[in-house]
C-alpha positions in Angstrom: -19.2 -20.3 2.5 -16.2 -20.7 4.8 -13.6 -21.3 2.4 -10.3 -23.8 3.2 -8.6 -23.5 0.1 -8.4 -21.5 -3.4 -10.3 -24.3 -5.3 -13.0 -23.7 -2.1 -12.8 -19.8 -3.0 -13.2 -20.2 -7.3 -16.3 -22.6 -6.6 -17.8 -20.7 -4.3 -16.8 -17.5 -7.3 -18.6 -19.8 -10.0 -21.7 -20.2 -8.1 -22.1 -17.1 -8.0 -21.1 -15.7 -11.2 -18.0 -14.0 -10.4 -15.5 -16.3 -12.5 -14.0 -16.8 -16.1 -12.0 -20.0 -16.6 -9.9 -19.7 -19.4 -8.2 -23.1 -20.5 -6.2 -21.9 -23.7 -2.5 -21.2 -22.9 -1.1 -18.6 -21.3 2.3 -17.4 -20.4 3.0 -16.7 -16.6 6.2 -14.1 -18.0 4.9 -10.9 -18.9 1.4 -12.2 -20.5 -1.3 -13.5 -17.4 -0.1 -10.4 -15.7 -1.3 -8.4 -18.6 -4.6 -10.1 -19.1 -5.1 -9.4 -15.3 -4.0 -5.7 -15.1 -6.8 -5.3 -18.0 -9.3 -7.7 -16.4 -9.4 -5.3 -13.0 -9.5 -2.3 -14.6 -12.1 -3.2 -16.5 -14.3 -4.4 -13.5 -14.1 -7.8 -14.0 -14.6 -10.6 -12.1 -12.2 -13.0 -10.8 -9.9 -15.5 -13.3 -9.0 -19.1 -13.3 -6.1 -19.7 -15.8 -6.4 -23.8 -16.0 -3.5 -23.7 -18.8 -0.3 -22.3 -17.6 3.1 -22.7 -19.4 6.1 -24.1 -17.6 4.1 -25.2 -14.3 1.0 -28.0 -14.0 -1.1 -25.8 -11.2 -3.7 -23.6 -12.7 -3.3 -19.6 -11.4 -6.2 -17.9 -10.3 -6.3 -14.0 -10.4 -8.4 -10.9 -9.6 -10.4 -12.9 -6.6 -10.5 -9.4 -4.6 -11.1 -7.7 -8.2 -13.8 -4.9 -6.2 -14.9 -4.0 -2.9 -18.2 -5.7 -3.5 -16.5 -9.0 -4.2 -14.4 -9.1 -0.9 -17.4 -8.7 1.0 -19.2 -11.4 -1.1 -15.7 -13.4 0.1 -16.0 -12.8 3.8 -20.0 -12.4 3.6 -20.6 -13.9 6.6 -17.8 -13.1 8.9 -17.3 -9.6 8.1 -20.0 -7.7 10.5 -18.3 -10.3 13.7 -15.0 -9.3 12.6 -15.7 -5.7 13.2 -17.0 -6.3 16.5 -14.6 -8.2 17.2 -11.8 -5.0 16.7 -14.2 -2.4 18.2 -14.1 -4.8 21.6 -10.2 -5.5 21.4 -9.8 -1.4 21.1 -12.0 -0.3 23.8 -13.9 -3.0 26.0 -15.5 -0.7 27.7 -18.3 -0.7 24.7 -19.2 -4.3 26.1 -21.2 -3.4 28.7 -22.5 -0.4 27.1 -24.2 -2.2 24.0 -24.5 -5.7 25.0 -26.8 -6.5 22.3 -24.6 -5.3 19.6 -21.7 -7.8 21.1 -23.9 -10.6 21.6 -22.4 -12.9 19.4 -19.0 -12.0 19.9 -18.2 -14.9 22.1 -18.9 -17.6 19.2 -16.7 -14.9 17.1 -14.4 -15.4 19.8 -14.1 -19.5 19.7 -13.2 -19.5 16.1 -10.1 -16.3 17.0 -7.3 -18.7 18.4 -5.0 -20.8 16.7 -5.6 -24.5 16.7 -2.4 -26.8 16.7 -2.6 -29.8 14.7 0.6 -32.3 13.3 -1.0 -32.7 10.0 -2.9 -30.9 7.0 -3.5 -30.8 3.7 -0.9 -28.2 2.4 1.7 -31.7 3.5 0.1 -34.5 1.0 2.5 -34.0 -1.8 6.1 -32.6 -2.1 7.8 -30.4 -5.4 10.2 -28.4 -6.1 10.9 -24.7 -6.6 10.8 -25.1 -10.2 7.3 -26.4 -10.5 5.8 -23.2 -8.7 4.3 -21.1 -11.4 6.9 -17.9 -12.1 5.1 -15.0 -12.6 7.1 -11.7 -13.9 4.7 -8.8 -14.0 7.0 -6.2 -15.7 9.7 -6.1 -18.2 12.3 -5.3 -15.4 11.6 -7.8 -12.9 14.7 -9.5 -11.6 13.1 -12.8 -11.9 9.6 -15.1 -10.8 8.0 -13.8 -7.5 5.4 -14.7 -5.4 2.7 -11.9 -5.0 0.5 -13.3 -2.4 2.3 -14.4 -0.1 2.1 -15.2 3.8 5.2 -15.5 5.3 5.1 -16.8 9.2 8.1 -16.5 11.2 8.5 -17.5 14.6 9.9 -15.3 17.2 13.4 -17.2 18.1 12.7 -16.7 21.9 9.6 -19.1 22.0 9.3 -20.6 18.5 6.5 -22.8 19.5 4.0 -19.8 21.1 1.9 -19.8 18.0 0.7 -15.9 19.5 3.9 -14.5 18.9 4.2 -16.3 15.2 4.4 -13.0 12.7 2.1 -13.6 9.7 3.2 -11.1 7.0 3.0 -11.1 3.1 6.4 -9.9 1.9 7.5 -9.8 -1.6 9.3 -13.3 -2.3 11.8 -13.9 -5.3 11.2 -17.3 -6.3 14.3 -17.1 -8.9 16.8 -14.9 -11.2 19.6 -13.1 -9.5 22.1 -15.3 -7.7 19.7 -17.3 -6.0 20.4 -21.3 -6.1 17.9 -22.8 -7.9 15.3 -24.9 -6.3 17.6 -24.6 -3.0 16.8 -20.6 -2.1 14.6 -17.5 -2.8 14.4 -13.9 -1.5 12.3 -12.3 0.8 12.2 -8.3 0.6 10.5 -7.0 3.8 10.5 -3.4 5.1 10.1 -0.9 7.9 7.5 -1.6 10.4 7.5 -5.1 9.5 6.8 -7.7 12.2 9.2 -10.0 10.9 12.3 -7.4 11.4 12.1 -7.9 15.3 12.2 -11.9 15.0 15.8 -11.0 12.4 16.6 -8.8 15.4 16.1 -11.3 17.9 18.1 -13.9 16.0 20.4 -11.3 15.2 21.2 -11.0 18.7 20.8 -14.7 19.6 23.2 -16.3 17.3 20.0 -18.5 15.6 18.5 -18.8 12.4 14.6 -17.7 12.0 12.3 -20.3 10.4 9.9 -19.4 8.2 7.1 -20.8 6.3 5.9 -19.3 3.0 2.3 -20.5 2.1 0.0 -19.6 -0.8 -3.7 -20.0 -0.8 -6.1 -21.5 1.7 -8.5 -19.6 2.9 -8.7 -15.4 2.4 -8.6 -14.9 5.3 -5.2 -15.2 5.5 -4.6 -13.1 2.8 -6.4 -10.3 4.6 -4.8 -11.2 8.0 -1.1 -10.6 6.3 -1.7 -7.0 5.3 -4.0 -6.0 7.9 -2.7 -2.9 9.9 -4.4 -4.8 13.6 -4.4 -3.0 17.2 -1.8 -4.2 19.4 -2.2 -7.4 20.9 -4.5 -8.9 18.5 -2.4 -10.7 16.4 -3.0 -11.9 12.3 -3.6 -15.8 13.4 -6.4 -14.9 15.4 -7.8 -11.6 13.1 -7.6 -14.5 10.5 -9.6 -17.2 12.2 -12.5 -14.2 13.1 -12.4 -13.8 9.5 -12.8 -17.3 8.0 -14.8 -18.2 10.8 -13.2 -21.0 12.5 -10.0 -21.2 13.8 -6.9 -21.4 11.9 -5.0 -25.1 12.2 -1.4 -24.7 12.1 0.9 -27.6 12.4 3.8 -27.5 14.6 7.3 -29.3 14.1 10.8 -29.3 12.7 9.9 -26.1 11.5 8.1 -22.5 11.5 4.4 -23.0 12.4 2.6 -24.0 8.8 -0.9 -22.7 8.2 -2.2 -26.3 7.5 -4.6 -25.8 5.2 -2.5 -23.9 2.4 -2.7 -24.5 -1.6 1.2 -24.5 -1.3 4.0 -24.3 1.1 7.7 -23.5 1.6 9.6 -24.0 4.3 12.9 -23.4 5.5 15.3 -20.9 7.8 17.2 -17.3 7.3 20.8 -16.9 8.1 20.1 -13.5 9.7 23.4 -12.2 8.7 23.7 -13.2 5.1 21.8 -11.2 2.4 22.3 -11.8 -1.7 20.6 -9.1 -4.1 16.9 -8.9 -4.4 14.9 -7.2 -7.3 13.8 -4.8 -9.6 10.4 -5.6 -8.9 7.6 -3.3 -10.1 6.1 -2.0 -6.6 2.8 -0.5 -5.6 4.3 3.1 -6.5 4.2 2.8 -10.2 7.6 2.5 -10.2 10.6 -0.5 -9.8 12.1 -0.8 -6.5 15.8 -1.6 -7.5 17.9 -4.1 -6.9 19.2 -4.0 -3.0 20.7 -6.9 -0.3 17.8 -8.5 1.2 17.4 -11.7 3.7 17.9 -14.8 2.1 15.6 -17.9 2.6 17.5 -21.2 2.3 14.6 -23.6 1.4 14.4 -27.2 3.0 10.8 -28.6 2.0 8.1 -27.3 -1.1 4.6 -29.0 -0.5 1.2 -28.2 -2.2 -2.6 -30.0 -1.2 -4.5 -32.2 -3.7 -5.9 -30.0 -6.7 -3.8 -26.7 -5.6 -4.3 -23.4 -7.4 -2.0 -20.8 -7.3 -3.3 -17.3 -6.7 -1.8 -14.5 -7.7 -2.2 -10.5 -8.3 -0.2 -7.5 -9.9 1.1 -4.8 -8.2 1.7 -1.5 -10.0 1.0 2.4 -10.6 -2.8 2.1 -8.3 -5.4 1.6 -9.1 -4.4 -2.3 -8.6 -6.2 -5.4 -7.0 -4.4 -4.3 -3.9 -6.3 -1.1 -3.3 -9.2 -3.6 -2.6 -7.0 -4.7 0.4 -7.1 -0.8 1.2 -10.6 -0.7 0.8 -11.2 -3.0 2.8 -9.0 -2.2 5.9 -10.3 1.3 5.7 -14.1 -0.5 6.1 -12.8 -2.3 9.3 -10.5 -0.2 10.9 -12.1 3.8 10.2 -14.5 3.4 13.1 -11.8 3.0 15.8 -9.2 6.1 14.6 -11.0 7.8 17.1 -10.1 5.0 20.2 -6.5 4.0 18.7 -5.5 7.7 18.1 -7.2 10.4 20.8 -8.8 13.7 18.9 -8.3 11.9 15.6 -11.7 11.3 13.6 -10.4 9.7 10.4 -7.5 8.6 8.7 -7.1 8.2 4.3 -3.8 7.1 2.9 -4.5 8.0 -0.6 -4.3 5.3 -2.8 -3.9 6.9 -6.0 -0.8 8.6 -4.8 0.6 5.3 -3.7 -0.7 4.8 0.2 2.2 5.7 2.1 3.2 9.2 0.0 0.3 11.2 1.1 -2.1 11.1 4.2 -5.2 12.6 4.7 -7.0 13.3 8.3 -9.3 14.9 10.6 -8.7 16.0 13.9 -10.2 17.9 16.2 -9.4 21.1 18.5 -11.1 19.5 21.8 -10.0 21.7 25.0 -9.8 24.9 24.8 -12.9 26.0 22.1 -14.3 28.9 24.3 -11.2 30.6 22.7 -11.7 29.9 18.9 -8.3 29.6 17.7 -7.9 30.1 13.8 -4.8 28.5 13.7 -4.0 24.5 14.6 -3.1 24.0 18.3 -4.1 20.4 19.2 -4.3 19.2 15.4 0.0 19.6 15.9 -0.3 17.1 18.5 -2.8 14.6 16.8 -0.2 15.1 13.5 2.7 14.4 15.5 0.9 11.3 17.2 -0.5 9.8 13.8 3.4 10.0 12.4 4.0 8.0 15.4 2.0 5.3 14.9 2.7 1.9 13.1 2.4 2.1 9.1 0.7 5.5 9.5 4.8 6.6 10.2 5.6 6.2 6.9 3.2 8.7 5.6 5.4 11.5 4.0 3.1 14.3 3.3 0.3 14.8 6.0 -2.4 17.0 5.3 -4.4 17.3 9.1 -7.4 20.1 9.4 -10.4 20.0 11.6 -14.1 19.1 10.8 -16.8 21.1 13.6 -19.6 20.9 11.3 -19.1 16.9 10.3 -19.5 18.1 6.6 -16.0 17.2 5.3 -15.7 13.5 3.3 -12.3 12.6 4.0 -12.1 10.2 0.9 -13.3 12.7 -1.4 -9.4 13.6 -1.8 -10.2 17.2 -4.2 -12.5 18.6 -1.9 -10.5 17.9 1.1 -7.3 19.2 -0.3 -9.4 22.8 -1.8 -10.9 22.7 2.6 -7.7 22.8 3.2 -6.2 25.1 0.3 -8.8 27.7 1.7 -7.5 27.6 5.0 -3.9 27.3 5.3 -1.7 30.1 5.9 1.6 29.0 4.3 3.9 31.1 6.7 2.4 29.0 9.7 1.2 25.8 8.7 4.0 23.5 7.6 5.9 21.4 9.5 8.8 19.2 8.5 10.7 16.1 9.5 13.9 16.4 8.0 16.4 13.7 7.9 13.7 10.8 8.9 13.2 7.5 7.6 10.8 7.0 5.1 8.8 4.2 2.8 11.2 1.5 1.7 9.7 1.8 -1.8 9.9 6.0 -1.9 13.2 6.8 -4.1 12.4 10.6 -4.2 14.1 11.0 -0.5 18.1 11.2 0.1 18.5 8.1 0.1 17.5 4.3 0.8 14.7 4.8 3.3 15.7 8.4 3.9 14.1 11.5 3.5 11.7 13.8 4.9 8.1 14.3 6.0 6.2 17.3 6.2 2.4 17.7 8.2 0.8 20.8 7.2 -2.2 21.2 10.2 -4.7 24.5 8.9 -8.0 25.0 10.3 -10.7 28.3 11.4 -11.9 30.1 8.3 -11.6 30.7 5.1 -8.5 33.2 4.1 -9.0 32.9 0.2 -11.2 32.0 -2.5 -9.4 29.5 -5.4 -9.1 30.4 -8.4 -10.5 28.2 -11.3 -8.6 29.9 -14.3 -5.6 31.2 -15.2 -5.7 34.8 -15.8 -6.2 36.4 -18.9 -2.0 37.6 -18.7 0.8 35.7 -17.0 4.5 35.5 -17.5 6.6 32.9 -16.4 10.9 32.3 -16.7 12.6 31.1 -19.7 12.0 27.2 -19.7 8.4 27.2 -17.5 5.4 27.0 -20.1 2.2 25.4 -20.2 0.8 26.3 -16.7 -3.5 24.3 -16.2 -5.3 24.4 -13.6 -5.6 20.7 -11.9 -8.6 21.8 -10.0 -9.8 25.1 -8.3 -6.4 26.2 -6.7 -3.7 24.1 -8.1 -1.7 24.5 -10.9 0.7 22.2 -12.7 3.4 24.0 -14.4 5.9 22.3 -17.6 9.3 23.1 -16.6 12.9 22.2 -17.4 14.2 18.8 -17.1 16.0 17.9 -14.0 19.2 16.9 -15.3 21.7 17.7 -12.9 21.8 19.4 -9.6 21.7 22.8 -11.1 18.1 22.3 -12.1 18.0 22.3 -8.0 18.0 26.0 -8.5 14.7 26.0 -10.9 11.9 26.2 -8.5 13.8 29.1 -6.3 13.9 31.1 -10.2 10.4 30.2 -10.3 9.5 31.4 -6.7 11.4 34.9 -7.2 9.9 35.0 -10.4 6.4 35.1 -9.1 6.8 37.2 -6.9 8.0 39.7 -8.9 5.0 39.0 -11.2 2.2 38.0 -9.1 -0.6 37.7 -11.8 -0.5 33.7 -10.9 -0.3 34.1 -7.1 -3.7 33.6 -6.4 -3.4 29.7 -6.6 -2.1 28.8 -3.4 0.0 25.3 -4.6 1.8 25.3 -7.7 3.7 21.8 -8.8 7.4 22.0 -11.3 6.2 19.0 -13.6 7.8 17.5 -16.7 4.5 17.1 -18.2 1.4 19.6 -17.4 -0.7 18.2 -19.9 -0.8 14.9 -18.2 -0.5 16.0 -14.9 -3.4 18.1 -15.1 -5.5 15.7 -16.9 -7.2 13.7 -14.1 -7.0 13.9 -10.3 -4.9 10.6 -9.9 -2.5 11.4 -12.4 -1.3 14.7 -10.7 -1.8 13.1 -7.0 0.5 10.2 -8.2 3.3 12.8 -9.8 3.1 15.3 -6.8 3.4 13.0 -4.4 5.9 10.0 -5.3 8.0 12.6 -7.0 8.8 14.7 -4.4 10.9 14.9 -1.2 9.5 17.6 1.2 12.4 19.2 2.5 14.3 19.4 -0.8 11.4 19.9 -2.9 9.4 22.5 -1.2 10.0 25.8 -1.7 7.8 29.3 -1.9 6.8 32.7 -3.3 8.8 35.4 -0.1 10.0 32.6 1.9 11.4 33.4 5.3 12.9 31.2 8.1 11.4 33.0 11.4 12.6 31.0 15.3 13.7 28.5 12.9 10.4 28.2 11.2 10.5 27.6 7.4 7.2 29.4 5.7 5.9 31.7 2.6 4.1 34.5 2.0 3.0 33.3 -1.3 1.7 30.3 -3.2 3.6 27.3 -2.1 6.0 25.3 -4.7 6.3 21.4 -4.8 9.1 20.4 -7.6 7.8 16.8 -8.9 9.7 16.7 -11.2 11.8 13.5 -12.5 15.1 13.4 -10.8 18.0 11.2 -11.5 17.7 9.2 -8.7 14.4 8.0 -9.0 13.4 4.7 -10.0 11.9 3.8 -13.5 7.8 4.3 -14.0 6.3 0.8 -14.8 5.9 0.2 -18.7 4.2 -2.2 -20.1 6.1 -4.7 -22.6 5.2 -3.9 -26.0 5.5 -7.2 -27.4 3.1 -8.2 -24.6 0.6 -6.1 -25.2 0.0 -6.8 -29.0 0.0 -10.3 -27.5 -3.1 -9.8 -25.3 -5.0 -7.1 -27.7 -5.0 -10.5 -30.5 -6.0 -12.6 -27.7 -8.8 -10.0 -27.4 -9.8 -9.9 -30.7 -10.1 -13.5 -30.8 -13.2 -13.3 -28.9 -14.4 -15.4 -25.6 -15.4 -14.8 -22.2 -12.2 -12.6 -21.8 -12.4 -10.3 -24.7 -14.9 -7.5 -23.4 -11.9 -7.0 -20.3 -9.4 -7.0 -22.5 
């Protein structure tokens, strides 16, 4: 099934047994989002919602609900779209497995853009105020579009459809200051292709058009996430993927996927900005309210029998680590050709993608001297922090693999590989004063704050301990220490009210090593809540890491600064604590949520994912 459109993509879901339609009323503020954060957690399948309030397009939800759905989606493109990147890394593999590339020149016919004056996505015009308005959390500044592709053309050659930027950025559809029905926000942030067509107008003295679609094929969706080698660009990964190529139309405006559900077109000033947000982001928490572009809208169009999809972001696991899933499916094979030494790269979902990063390097040239302590895996580090989305990573745990044994997305057992092997006084390595994820509040400031890679490798230096001992003491206001898993331990300590409580983790650090009866776990975390930190893998890799700004938060047991290297003799400390900086955790509405359990109880095709 090579899908055009959404209503293509829910019959092709029916067929197959992968949809629920629900036809009584629901509400698009606070309520479908609900229904669709319980629906994915519960594995279901995808939702068609044919009875929305306040708009007269059904919303479809959870169509990449798993894994194994978005390969049902792209079942028949997904193998050629692998090829297809393998090739565009390294050509040389061509000639050396010609029957494995075989078909890649039909794969290639269906890769570039095809221009066209007319689609579907043009047969009837609305308005702003007929789009459906989704609000996901109680915070939410207003309606937004969460599937978005937003295509921008580059203001030096607006009509070279290979430098058109196909990006899904978070759009504001209303609340705030925005003009209703006339414009809408659009929140995009570092390493985003569309920054150098603002710069470009910046510098020019022009506008940059844009064209916000919804819908079509999935492909599309896909394309505007996907992390893609340089010089293959998202209009052509997307026509690999639906397997034929995608028709854009050209004219008074930005290049307009043709065959959209819905579209919006019109232009940003690139030197005006109004306030965008909160919106509840892919962290768990809101990003606030901050000046964003500003999209003054000249035409709102939508095809015959449009459907709106939509998802919910949040605290992961969300729809969107399916997108993860399925970039790490594609792209994983060529770490090893995009980044030299590098085996494999894991931005850890559950501690929301960019905070933590997992890989595996390798110590290639000089072995006949069996170095126990990182040479080249400072270099691979150094170039993975260098490289596209991968820069935003803020802790980077890099370690070597000889025996091909080590599972990089089996996150505990990396971590304890690791835990074994790193010397604390040697291994870390911060970035201080260095941008960071848009989203991250923890840092010291709006995209500022630090990074840290800690590279170990050779052998073992420890064993990790998997209880506390039988006697321990700890400060006034520390209690409650468990083990997260063999080698970490979670520690309830004061609230971080003020900047005095700055001082807490160095009392905790002199404290240990005065009494050393807890030493033996190598990482020890400041939280406000141990029993819930400890309770589950995800809940403490979420806290640690989205709490936490390395060079602030850091400290250790006999720390020393040595040739202006910062390290510990004992256990490290990571202070993930809540500070007063930080942005609100997402909560659900509770008025909502009694809404949805007596839609549950209610009974229907629903109830047993509610």
């Amino acid at each position: 099934m090579k899908h055009r459109s959404t209503r293509d993509v829910v019959d092709d879901l029916r067929a197959a047994g992968r949809l629920i339609e629900v036809d009584d009323p629901v509400d698009p503020n606070l309520e479908i989002a609900e229904i669709q954060r319980r629906v994915y957690a519960n594995g279901g399948p995808a939702v068609l919602f044919r009875n929305v309030h306040g708009t007269r397009f059904p919303m479809a939800a959870n169509l990449f609900g798993s894994l194994e759905q978005a390969r049902f989606l792209f079942r028949h493109t997904l193998e050629a779209v692998r090829r297809l990147i393998e090739i565009k890394v390294d050509p040389s593999a061509l000639p050396k497995r010609p029957f494995r590339y075989a078909a890649l020149p039909l794969t290639a016919l269906h890769t570039l853009p095809a221009k066209t004056s007319r689609g579907p996505v043009k047969t009837h015009s609305c308005s702003l105020s007929d789009l459906p308005r989704l609000k996901s959390w109680p915070k939410d500044g207003g309606g937004f579009i969460t599937l978005p592709q937003v295509l921008s053309c580059d203001p030096v050659a607006p009509d070279d459809l290979m430098r058109t930027n196909l990006g899904m950025y978070r759009i504001q559809l209303s609340g705030n200051e925005y003009a209703t029905n006339q414009q809408v926000g659009l929140h995009y942030q570092l390493q985003r292709g569309i920054g150098v067509h603002h710069r470009s107008a910046l510098n020019r003295g022009d506008k940059v058009r844009v064209a916000i679609t919804v819908g079509g094929a999935p492909a599309m969706t896909v394309a505007a996430v996907m992390p893609l080698p340089e010089g293959l660009t998202e209009l052509i990964f997307a026509g690999a993927l639906a397997g034929r190529r995608i028709r854009m139309i050209r004219g008074d405006h930005a290049p307009l996927y043709a065959d959209a559900d819905f579209a919006i077109l019109g232009s940003i000033d690139p030197h005006q900005t109004m306030p965008e947000g909160p919106f509840g982001d892919h962290l768990g928490y809101y990003s606030l309210q901050h000046p964003a572009p500003v999209m003054t809208v000249d035409q709102v169009w939508h095809r015959d029998g449009a459907i709106w999809p939509f998802t919910v972001v949040g605290r992961p696991p969300q729809e969107d680590t399916t997108f993860g899933q399925l970039i790490h499916e594609l792209t994983d094979p060529i770490i090893p050709d995009v980044i030299p030494g590098v085996k494999a790269v894991h931005a850890v979902d559950a501690a929301g993608v960019h905070p933590l990063l997992l890989a595996i390097g390798s110590e290639r040239y000089m072995p006949f001297l069996n170095a126990s302590e990182p040479q080249e895996l400072l270099i691979q580090a150094n170039a993975i922090l260098g490289n596209g989305q991968l820069s935003l990573a803020k802790y980077l745990w890099i370690t070597d693999d000889p025996d091909g044994k080590l599972d990089i997305h089996d996150v505990q057992r990396f971590l304890q590989q690791m835990l074994r092997r790193v010397d604390w006084r040697r291994d870390l390595h911060f970035y201080t004063k260095t941008t960071i994820d848009t989203l991250d509040y923890s840092g010291t400031g709006w995209n500022r704050g630090s990074k840290v890679a800690i590279a170990a490798c050779g052998p073992a230096i420890r064993e990790l301990p998997s209880q506390l001992p039988s006697e321990y003491s700890l400060p006034d206001g520390f209690a409650q220490p468990r083990v997260v898993f063999s080698g970490v331990l979670a520690v309830q300590s004061p609230r971080f009210a003020t900047d005095e409580n700055r001082a807490d983790i160095e009392r905790l650090a002199h404290w240990m090593h005065q009494d050393d009866r807890l030493n033996e776990f190598p990482l020890v975390t400041l939280v406000d809540d141990s029993r819930f930190a400890a309770a589950n893998l995800g809940n403490w890799l979420w806290t640690t890491f989205t709490r936490s700004n390395p060079a602030t938060d850091i400290e250790g047991v006999r720390s020393a600064v040595v040739d202006k290297h910062w390290g510990c003799h004992g256990p490290l400390l990571i202070d993930a604590r809540v500070k007063p900086w930080h942005a609100p955790p997402l909560i659900e509405d509770a008025a909502t949520t009694a809404k949805v359990d007596a839609r549950a109880t209610r009974g229907g095709p629903l109830a047993k994912y509610l």
